[in-house]
Each structure stands twice: as structure tokens, then as C-alpha cells.
C-alpha positions as CSV (number, residue, x, y, z in Angstrom):
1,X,80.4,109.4,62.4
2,X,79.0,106.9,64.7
3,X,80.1,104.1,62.3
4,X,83.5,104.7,63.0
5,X,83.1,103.6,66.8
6,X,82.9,100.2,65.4
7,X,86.0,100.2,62.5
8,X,89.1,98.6,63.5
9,X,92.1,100.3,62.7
10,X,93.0,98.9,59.6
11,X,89.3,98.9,58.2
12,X,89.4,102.9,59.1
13,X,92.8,102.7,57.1
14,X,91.3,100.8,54.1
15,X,88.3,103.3,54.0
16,X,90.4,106.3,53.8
17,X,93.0,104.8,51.4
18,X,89.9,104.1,49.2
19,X,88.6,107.8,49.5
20,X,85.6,106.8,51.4
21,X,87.0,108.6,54.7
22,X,88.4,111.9,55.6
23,X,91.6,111.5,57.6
24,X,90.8,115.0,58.8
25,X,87.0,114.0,59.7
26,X,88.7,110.5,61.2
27,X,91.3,112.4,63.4
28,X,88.2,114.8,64.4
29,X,86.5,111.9,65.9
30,X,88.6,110.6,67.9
31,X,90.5,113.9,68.9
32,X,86.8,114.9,70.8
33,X,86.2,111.2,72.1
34,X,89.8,111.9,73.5
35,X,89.4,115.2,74.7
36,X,86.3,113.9,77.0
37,X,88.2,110.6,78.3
38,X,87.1,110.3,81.9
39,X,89.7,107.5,82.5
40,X,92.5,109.3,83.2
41,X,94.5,107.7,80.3
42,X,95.3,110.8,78.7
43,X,98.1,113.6,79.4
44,X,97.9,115.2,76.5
45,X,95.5,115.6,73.5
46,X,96.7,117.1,70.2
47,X,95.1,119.9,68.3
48,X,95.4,118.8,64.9
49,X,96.7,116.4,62.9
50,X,100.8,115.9,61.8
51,X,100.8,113.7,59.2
52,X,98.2,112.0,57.5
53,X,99.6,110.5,54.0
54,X,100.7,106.8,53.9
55,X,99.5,103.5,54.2
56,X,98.3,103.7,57.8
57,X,95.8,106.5,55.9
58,X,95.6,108.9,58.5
59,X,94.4,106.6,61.7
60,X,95.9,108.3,64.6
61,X,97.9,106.8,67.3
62,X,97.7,107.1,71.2
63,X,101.7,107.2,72.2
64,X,102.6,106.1,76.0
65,X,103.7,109.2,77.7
66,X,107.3,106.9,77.7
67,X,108.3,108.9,73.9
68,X,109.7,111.8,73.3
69,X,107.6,113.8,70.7
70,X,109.2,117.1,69.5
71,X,107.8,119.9,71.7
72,X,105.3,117.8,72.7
73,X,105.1,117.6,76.6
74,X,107.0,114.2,77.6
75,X,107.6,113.3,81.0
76,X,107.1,110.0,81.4
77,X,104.4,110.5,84.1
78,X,107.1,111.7,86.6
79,X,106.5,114.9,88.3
80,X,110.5,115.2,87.8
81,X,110.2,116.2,84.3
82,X,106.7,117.7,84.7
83,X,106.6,120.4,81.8
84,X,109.9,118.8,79.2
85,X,109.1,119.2,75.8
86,X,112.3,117.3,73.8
87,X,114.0,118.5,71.3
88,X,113.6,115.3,68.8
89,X,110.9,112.4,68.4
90,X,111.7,109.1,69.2
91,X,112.0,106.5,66.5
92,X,109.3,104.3,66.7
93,X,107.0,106.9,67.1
94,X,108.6,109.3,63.6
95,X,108.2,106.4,61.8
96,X,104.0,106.1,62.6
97,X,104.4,109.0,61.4
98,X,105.8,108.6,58.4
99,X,103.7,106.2,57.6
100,X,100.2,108.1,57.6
101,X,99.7,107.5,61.6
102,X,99.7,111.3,63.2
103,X,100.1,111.4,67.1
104,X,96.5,111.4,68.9
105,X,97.9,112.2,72.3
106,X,100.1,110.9,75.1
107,X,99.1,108.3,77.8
108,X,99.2,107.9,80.9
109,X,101.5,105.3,82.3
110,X,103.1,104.2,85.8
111,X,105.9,106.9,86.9
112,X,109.2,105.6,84.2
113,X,106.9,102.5,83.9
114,X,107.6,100.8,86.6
115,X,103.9,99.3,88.0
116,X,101.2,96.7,87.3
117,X,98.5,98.7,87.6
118,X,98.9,102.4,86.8
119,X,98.4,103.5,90.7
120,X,102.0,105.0,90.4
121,X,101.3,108.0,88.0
122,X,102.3,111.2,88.9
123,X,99.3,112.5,87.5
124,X,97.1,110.4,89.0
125,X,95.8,106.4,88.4
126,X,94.1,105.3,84.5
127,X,90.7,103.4,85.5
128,X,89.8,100.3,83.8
129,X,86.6,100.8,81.2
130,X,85.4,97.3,82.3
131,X,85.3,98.3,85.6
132,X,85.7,102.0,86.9
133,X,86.9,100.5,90.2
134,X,89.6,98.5,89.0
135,X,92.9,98.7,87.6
136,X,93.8,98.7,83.8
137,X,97.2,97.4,84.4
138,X,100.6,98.7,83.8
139,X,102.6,100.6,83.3
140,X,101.0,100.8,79.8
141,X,97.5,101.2,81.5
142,X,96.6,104.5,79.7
143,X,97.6,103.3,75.9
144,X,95.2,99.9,77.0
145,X,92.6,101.4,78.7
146,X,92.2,104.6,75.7
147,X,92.0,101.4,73.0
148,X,89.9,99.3,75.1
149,X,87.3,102.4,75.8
150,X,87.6,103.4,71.9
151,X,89.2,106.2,72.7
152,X,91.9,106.0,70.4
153,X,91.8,103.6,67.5
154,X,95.4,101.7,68.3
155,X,98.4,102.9,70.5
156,X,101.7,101.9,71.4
157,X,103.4,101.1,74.6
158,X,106.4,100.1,75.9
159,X,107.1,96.0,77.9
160,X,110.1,95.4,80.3
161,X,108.5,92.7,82.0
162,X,105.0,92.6,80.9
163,X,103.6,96.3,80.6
164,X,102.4,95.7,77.2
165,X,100.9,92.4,77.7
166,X,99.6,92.7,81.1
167,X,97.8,95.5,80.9
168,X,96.1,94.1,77.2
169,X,95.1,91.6,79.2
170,X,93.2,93.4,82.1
171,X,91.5,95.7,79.0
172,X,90.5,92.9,77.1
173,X,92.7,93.6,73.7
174,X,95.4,92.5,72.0
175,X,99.4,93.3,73.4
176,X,102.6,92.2,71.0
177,X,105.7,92.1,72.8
178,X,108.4,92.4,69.7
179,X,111.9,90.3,69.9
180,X,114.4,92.9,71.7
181,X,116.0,94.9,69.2
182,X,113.2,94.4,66.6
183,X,112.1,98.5,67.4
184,X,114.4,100.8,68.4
185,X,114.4,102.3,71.5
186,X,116.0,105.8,70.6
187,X,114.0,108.2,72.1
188,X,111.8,106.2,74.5
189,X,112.6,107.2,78.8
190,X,114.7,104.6,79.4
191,X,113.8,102.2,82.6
192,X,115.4,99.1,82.3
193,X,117.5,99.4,79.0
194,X,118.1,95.4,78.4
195,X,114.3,94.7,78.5
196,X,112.4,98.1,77.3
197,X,111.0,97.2,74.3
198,X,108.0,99.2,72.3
199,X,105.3,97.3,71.1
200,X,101.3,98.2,69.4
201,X,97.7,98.1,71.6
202,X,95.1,96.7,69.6
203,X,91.8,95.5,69.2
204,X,92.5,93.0,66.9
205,X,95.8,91.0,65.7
206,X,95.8,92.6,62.4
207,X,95.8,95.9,63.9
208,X,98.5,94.4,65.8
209,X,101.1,93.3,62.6
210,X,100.2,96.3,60.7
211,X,101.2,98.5,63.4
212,X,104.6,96.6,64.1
213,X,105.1,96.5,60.2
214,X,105.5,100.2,60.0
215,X,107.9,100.5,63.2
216,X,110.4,97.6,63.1
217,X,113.8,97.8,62.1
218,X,117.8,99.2,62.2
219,X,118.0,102.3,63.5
220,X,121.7,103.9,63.6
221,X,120.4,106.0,66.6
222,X,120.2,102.9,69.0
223,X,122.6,100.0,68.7
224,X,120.7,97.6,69.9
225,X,118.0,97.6,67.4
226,X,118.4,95.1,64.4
227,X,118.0,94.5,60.9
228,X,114.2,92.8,61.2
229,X,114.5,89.7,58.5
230,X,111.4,90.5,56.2
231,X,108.4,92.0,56.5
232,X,106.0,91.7,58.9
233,X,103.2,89.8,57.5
234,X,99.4,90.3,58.1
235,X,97.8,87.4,59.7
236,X,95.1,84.9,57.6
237,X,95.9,81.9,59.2
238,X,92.1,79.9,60.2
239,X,93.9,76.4,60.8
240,X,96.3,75.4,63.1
241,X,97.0,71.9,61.7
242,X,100.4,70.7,62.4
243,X,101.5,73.5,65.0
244,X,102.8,72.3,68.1
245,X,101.7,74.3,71.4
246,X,103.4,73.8,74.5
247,X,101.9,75.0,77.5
248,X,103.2,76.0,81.1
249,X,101.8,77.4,83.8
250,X,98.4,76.3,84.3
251,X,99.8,74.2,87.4
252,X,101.2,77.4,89.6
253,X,100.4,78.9,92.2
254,X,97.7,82.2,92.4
255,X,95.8,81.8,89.4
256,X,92.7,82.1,89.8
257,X,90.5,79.6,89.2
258,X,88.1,81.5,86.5
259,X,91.2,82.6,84.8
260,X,92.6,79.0,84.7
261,X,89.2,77.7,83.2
262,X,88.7,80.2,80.7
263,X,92.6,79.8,79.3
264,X,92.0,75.7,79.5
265,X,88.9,76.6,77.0
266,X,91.0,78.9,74.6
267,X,93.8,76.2,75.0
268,X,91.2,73.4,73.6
269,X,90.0,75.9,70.9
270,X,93.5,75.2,69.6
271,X,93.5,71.5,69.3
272,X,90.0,72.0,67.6
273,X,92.0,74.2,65.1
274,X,94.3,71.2,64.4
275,X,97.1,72.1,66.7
276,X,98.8,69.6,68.9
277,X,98.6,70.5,72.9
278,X,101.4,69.5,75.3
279,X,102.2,70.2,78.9
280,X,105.8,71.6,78.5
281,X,108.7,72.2,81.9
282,X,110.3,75.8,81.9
283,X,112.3,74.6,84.8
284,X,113.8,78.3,85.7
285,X,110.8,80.2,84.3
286,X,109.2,80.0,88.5
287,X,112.7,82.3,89.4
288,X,111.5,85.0,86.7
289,X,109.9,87.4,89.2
290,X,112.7,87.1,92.0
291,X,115.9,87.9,88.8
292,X,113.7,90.6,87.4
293,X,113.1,92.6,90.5
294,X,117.3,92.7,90.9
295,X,118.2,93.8,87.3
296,X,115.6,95.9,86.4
297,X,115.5,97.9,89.4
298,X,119.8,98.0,89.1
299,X,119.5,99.2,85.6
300,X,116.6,101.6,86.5
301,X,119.2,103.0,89.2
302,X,121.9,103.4,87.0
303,X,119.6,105.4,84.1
304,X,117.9,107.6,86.5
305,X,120.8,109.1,88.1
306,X,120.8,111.9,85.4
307,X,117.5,113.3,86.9
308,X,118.9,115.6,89.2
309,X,117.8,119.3,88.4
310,X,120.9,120.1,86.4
311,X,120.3,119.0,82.9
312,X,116.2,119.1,82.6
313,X,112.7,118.6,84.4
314,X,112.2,120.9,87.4
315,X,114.9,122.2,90.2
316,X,114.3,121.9,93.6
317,X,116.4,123.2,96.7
318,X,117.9,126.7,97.4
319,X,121.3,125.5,98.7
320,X,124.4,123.9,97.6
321,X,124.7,121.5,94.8
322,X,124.4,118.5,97.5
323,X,120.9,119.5,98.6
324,X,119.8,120.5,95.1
325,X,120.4,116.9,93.9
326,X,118.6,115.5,97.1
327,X,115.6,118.0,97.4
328,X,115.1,117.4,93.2
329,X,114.8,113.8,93.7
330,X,113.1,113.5,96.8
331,X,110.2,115.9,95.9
332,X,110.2,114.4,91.6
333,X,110.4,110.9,92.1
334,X,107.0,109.2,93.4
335,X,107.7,106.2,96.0
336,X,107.7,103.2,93.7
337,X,110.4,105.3,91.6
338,X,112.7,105.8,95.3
339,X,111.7,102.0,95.5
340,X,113.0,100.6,93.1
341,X,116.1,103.1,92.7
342,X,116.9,102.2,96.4
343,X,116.8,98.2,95.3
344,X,118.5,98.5,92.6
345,X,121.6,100.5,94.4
346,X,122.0,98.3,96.5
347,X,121.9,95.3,94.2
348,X,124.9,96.8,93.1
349,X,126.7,98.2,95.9
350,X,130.4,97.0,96.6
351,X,129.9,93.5,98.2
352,X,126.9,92.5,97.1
353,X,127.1,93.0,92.8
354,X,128.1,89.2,92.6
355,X,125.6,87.6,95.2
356,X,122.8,89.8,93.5
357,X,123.4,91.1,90.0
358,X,125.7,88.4,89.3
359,X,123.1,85.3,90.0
360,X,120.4,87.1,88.5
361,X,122.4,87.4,85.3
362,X,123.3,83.5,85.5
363,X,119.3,82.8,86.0
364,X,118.4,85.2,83.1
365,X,120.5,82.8,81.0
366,X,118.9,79.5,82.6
367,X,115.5,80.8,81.4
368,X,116.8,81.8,77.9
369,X,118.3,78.2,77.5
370,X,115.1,77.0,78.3
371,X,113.3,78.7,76.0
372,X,115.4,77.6,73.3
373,X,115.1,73.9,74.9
374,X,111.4,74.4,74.3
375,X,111.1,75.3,70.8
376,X,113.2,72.6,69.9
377,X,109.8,70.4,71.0
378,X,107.1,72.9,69.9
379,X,106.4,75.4,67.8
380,X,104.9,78.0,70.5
381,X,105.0,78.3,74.3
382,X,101.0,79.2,75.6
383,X,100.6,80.6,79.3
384,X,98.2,82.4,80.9
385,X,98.8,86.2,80.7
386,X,98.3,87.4,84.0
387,X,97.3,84.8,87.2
388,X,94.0,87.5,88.0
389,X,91.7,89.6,86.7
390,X,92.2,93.2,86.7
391,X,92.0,93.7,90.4
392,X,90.8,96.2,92.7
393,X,92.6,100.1,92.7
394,X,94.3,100.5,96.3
395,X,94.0,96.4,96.6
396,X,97.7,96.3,96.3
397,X,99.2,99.8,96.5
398,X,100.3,98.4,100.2
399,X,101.8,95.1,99.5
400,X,104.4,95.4,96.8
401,X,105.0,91.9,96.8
402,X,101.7,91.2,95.5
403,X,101.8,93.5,92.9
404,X,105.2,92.1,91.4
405,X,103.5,88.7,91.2
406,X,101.0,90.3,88.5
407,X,103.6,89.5,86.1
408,X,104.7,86.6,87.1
409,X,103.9,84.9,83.6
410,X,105.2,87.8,81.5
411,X,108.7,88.3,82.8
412,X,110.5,85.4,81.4
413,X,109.7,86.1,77.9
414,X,110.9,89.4,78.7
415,X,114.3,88.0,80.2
416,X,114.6,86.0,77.2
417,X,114.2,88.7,74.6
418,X,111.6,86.6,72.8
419,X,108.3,87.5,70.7
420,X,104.9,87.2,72.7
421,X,101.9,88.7,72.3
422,X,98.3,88.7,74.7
423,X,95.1,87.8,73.1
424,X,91.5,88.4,74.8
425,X,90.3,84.8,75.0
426,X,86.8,85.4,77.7
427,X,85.6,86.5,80.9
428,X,85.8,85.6,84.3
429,X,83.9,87.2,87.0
430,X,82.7,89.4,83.7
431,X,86.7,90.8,83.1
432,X,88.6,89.7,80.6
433,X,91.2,87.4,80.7
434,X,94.4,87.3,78.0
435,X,96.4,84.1,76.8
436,X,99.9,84.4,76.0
437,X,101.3,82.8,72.6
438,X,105.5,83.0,72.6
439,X,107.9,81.9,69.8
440,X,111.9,81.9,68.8
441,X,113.1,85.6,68.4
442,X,111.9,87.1,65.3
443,X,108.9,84.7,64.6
444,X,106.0,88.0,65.1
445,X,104.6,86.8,61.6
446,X,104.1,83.2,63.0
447,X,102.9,84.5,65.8
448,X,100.1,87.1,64.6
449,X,98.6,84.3,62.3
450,X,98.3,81.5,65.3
451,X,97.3,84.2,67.2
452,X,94.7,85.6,64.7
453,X,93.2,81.9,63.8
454,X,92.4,81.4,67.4
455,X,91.1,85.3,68.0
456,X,88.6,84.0,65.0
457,X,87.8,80.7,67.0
458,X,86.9,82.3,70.5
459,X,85.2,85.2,69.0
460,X,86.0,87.5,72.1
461,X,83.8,90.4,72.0
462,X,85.3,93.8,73.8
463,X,82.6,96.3,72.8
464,X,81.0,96.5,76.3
465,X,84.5,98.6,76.8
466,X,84.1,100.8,74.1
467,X,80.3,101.9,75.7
């Protein structure tokens, strides 16, 4: 079964489909290379396969501790729900299943998602495969680092302001960030509902579309999810000729200066494919970090008020109701959690909704009109995915500030709802680094195939990763 270390997803899909493959031997493979993940980037393994028939032909999926699975343990890496097994399976994650994709395990993640690194697990940090001292990125660290290592042949995470993307980046795969709405969000923990959105971790950008084929689309459980406009598309795009790429970014502050060479290369790989470059303005795009950090953490305050002993996860405190609430929350929540909860209260505490909530808001909408501004001129917007390398674990446990800035260049795609996804496009300092291609709101099948022409043209090898 050796081979199999070096199939992509939909080549281990093909196989089976063509009765060259056992799902059940296929499963078997990577159940045991799961089972002896020394990353951390597991929760929970399964036993045996659920499903196995339908186009996906039986590849099995690594699902961000974020989704409920049916009696599955759940707890979105929170030490508050430590032990909840729901009652239903989340949307995104039934219909993998439906389609031939049974659940491999659950990852690990930041605590409700909320991190850049996956430091803030209850259960302890995911190491990067590239580096056992470093971070894989977050909160979807676990999902990235299990593809990255081959320990899982494709997963799917969750991105409120980068936690798909980011963390693809850092691994050295591939990390699609779907429009808002395109999947629905029943079922998944919610952090920030406005900007959750599930999305695939791959090792290639087919992997990528035929993993978002299978999960987009209306679902009456969630009524923000939307009526997805055709089907997803697999990518065979090789030319870029008469594409317009517009890119910002590459003049700000904090990235590094092997990152910033090694996207300038990628960036002239697509004018060798025929694409046009340009230098583009997102004029609001540079107050992404500061509007995120009010609204996320102010709708992350308003959906984890119901974690409070009564209703489910553990029950702390032997006195009044009062002290139950407090001792439950004090000793479940981890201190990014009470962080963020405490910021976004306030944000919107009597007095101060307008001055905070309010202007964030009004920015959010800035940066959305200047997306649309941009795609007026070109047909994609290119950035950098994250301004480093995956850094150090512990470098920035102490210094929240710094670690907010790791997303710096994912967030306003995030505020604006639109399509991106991460590509591995080199090294630097012998880490990957990931380029970010963005387009209008549903445009994921134009996207995929600029994406996968350029993944051809820069040849980015990840199997140092996968040992």
C-alpha cells in the first residue's frame, strides 16, 4: 500500500471507481497512518468506515473538530464541551458523506477557532510537519498539518478571517475559501456567524474543486446558505492569456523579505502564462485587521453565551446558579476564548456599540466596495497569503498583537464574503510560502483553473511533509 502515500485524492478516487482500489483497504491505510500521527492534529480517529459509495469512491476525509458528527465526540477543541457527542451531523460534512467520502477523524483546531497558530487548543498545540518546532497555523492547523504530513488524504476546515488559508499556507497546500453562503453552516460551532465559512485542505487544486463540488449549496437548515449557480467545475486551465491580475500588498509592512521574493516569482510565472500583471489600490483593505478584531470577537461574545453548564458540555460550581455560570466558564474557556469574549462585550456595551461595532461595520462595507471597484479593472486580486513563514511555537503566544497581524492579508476577503483560495508557490528559509488568488463572489470555478495553471507552472513539491 505504499503507492498510495503518493495518490492525490481524486487519483485514489479514480482508482477505486475503476475497481482497482479497495475503499476498505484505502480507509485502512490511512485510518493506521492516522492512528500514529505524532502531530497532535488529531482528536479523534474512527474505527471503520461510514460510507463508502459515490463519486468521491470511498477517500476518507479529516473533519476540523469545528462539526458536529452524530455521536461522534465534537467539542470544538474547548475543554467546555470536552466529552459532547451531538445529536445530528452538520451539513457540509453529511453530504461528503453522501457522496462516497466517510469521516477519517476529527482535528485539532484553536479553542472555537479563534488563533493563527493552533497554540490555543484545549488539547494541546498541532506541530507543523515542515518543521516540528513551528506552528502549522490556525485555527485549521490540524486539518492542514494531517494533509500536509499525508495523514489524511484531503480535509475540510472552517475560515473567518483566514483559518483555512493561513494555515494552507504555513503547510505548504492548497486552502479555498468559498463565497459566504456557498456551504452551509448548519451544524458547524459557530464563532463569528457573518464570516464562518467551511471550505476543503488539499494537496492539489483539483482535490480542491472536487471536494467543494460535493458540499456547496441551499440548505433549508441555515438561511444564509445559497443556491450555488452551477456546478463546480474541475480545473484544466494551462494558459492564462487574457486574464487580468491585480496585485496588492507586496508594498506593506512585515513581510518578510523571502516571502515577498518568492510571491514576486509566482507573480511573474503568471505573466509567462499570458496573464496581464498590475499593481492595484485596496484603499481600506490596511484597516482589515483593526474591523475584524471588533466584530468577530462581538459576535463570538454574543454565540458563546449559551456555554454555561445548563444545556451541554461539562458543569462546574456547587453553588447558586450565579456561580455555576461563572465557575463553568472560567474553568471551560482557555484564555484567547475569555479574550476575545471580553473584547467583544465590550465592543458592544451601552455607549460604546456605535463608536466600535458601528464603524467597524461602515469599514467592512468600504472594503467590500473596493473589492467590487477592483474587479471592475481585473479579473483577480493576488496577495501574498500570510506576511511570514510558519513561525516559531511560543514566539507569539505572549504578544497577541503579533499574532492578529498573521492574517493581515486574509481578513478582507473574509470581510467581503468573496472566493479566495492559497496555493503553495516555494520556499523561504526552506517553509513554504502560499499566494492568494481572489475573485467576485461565486467565481470558485475561475478561480480553481487560474489557480491550477499556475500550480502546473511553479511545480511546488510538498512531499518532504508527507516523510
Amino acid at each position: 500500500m505504499s503507492e498510495l502515500h503518493d495518490l492525490t485524492a481524486a487519483e485514489a478516487a479514480a482508482r477505486v471507481n475503476a475497481g482497482e482500489l479497495s475503499a476498505a483497504d484505502l480507509f485502512e491505510h490511512y485510518r493506521k497512518r492516522a492512528e500514529s500521527d505524532d502531530l497532535g492534529s488529531f482528536l479523534w480517529v474512527a474505527g471503520e468506515a461510514d460510507q463508502t459509495d459515490g463519486p468521491l469512491g470511498g477517500v476518507p476525509v479529516a473533519v476540523k473538530d469545528l462539526f458536529c458528527v452524530e455521536g461522534v465526540p465534537s467539542m470544538a477543541a474547548s475543554k467546555i464541551l470536552e466529552g459532547y457527542r451531538p445529536p445530528y451531523t452538520a451539513t457540509a460534512v453529511r453530504r461528503l458523506r453522501a457522496a462516497g467520502a466517510p469521516v477519517l477523524g476529527k482535528t485539532n483546531m484553536d479553542e472555537f477557532a479563534m488563533g493563527s497558530s493552533n497554540e490555543n487548543s484545549g488539547y494541546g498545540p498541532v506541530r507543523n510537519p515542515w518543521d516540528r518546532e513551528r506552528v502549522p497555523g490556525g485555527s485549521s492547523g490540524g486539518s492542514a498539518a494531517s494533509v500536509a504530513a499525508g495523514t489524511a488524504p484531503w480535509a475540510i476546515g472552517t475560515d473567518t478571517g483566514g483559518s483555512i488559508r493561513q494555515p494552507a499556507a504555513l503547510c505548504g497546500i492548497v486552502g479555498l475559501k468559498p463565497t459566504y453562503g456557498a456551504i452551509s453552516r448548519y451544524g458547524m460551532i459557530a464563532f463569528a456567524s457573518s464570516l464562518d465559512q467551511c471550505g476543503p485542505l488539499t494537496r492539489d487544486v483539483t482535490d480542491a474543486a472536487l471536494l467543494l463540488r460535493h458540499m456547496v449549496g441551499r440548505d433549508e437548515c441555515d438561511s444564509t446558505s445559497l443556491d450555488y449557480p452551477e456546478e463546480v467545475q474541475l480545473p484544466s486551465a494551462e494558459r492564462l492569456d487574457g486574464l487580468r491580475f491585480g496585485v496588492w500588498g507586496l508594498h506593506e509592512e512585515g513581510v518578510e523579505p523571502g516571502v515577498l521574493d518568492t510571491c514576486k516569482a509566482a507573480i511573474g510565472k503568471l505573466e509567462e502564462l499570458g496573464g496581464t500583471v498590475e499593481e492595484i489600490d485596496l484603499p481600506h483593505a490596511k484597516y482589515g485587521i483593526s474591523a475584524y478584531y471588533v466584530l468577530a470577537p462581538a459576535e463570538a461574545s454574543a454565540n458563546l453565551a449559551r456555554y454555561d453548564g445548563v444545556r451541554f458540555g461539562i458543569r462546574r460550581g456547587d453553588g447558586d446558579l450565579t456561580t455555576m455560570y461563572e465557575t463553568t466558564r472560567a474553568e471551560g474557556f482557555g484564555p484567547e476564548v475569555k479574550r476575545r469574549i471580553m473584547l467583544g462585550t465590550y465592543a458592544l456595551s451601552s455607549g460604546y456599540y456605535d463608536a466600535y461595532y458601528g464603524t467597524a461595520q461602515r469599514v467592512r462595507t468600504k472594503i467590500a466596495d473596493d473589492f467590487r471597484d477592483a474587479f471592475k479593472q481585473v479579473d483577480f486580486v493576488v496577495t501574498p497569503t500570510s506576511p511570514t513563514v510558519a513561525f516559531k511555537l511560543g514566539e507569539r503566544t505572549k504578544d497577541p498583537l503579533a499574532m492578529y497581524l498573521s492574517d493581515y492579508f486574509t481578513v478582507p476577503m473574509s470581510l467581503a464574503g468573496i472566493p479566495t483560495i492559497s496555493i503553495p508557490v516555494g520556499l523561504s528559509e526552506n517553509l513554504p510560502v502560499g499566494l492568494q488568488l481572489a475573485g467576485p463572489a461565486f467565481s470558485e470555478s475561475r478561480i480553481l483553473d487560474a489557480a491550477h495553471a499556475l500550480e502546473k507552472a511553479v511545480g511546488f513539491d510538498g512531499s518532504r511533509a508527507r516523510g
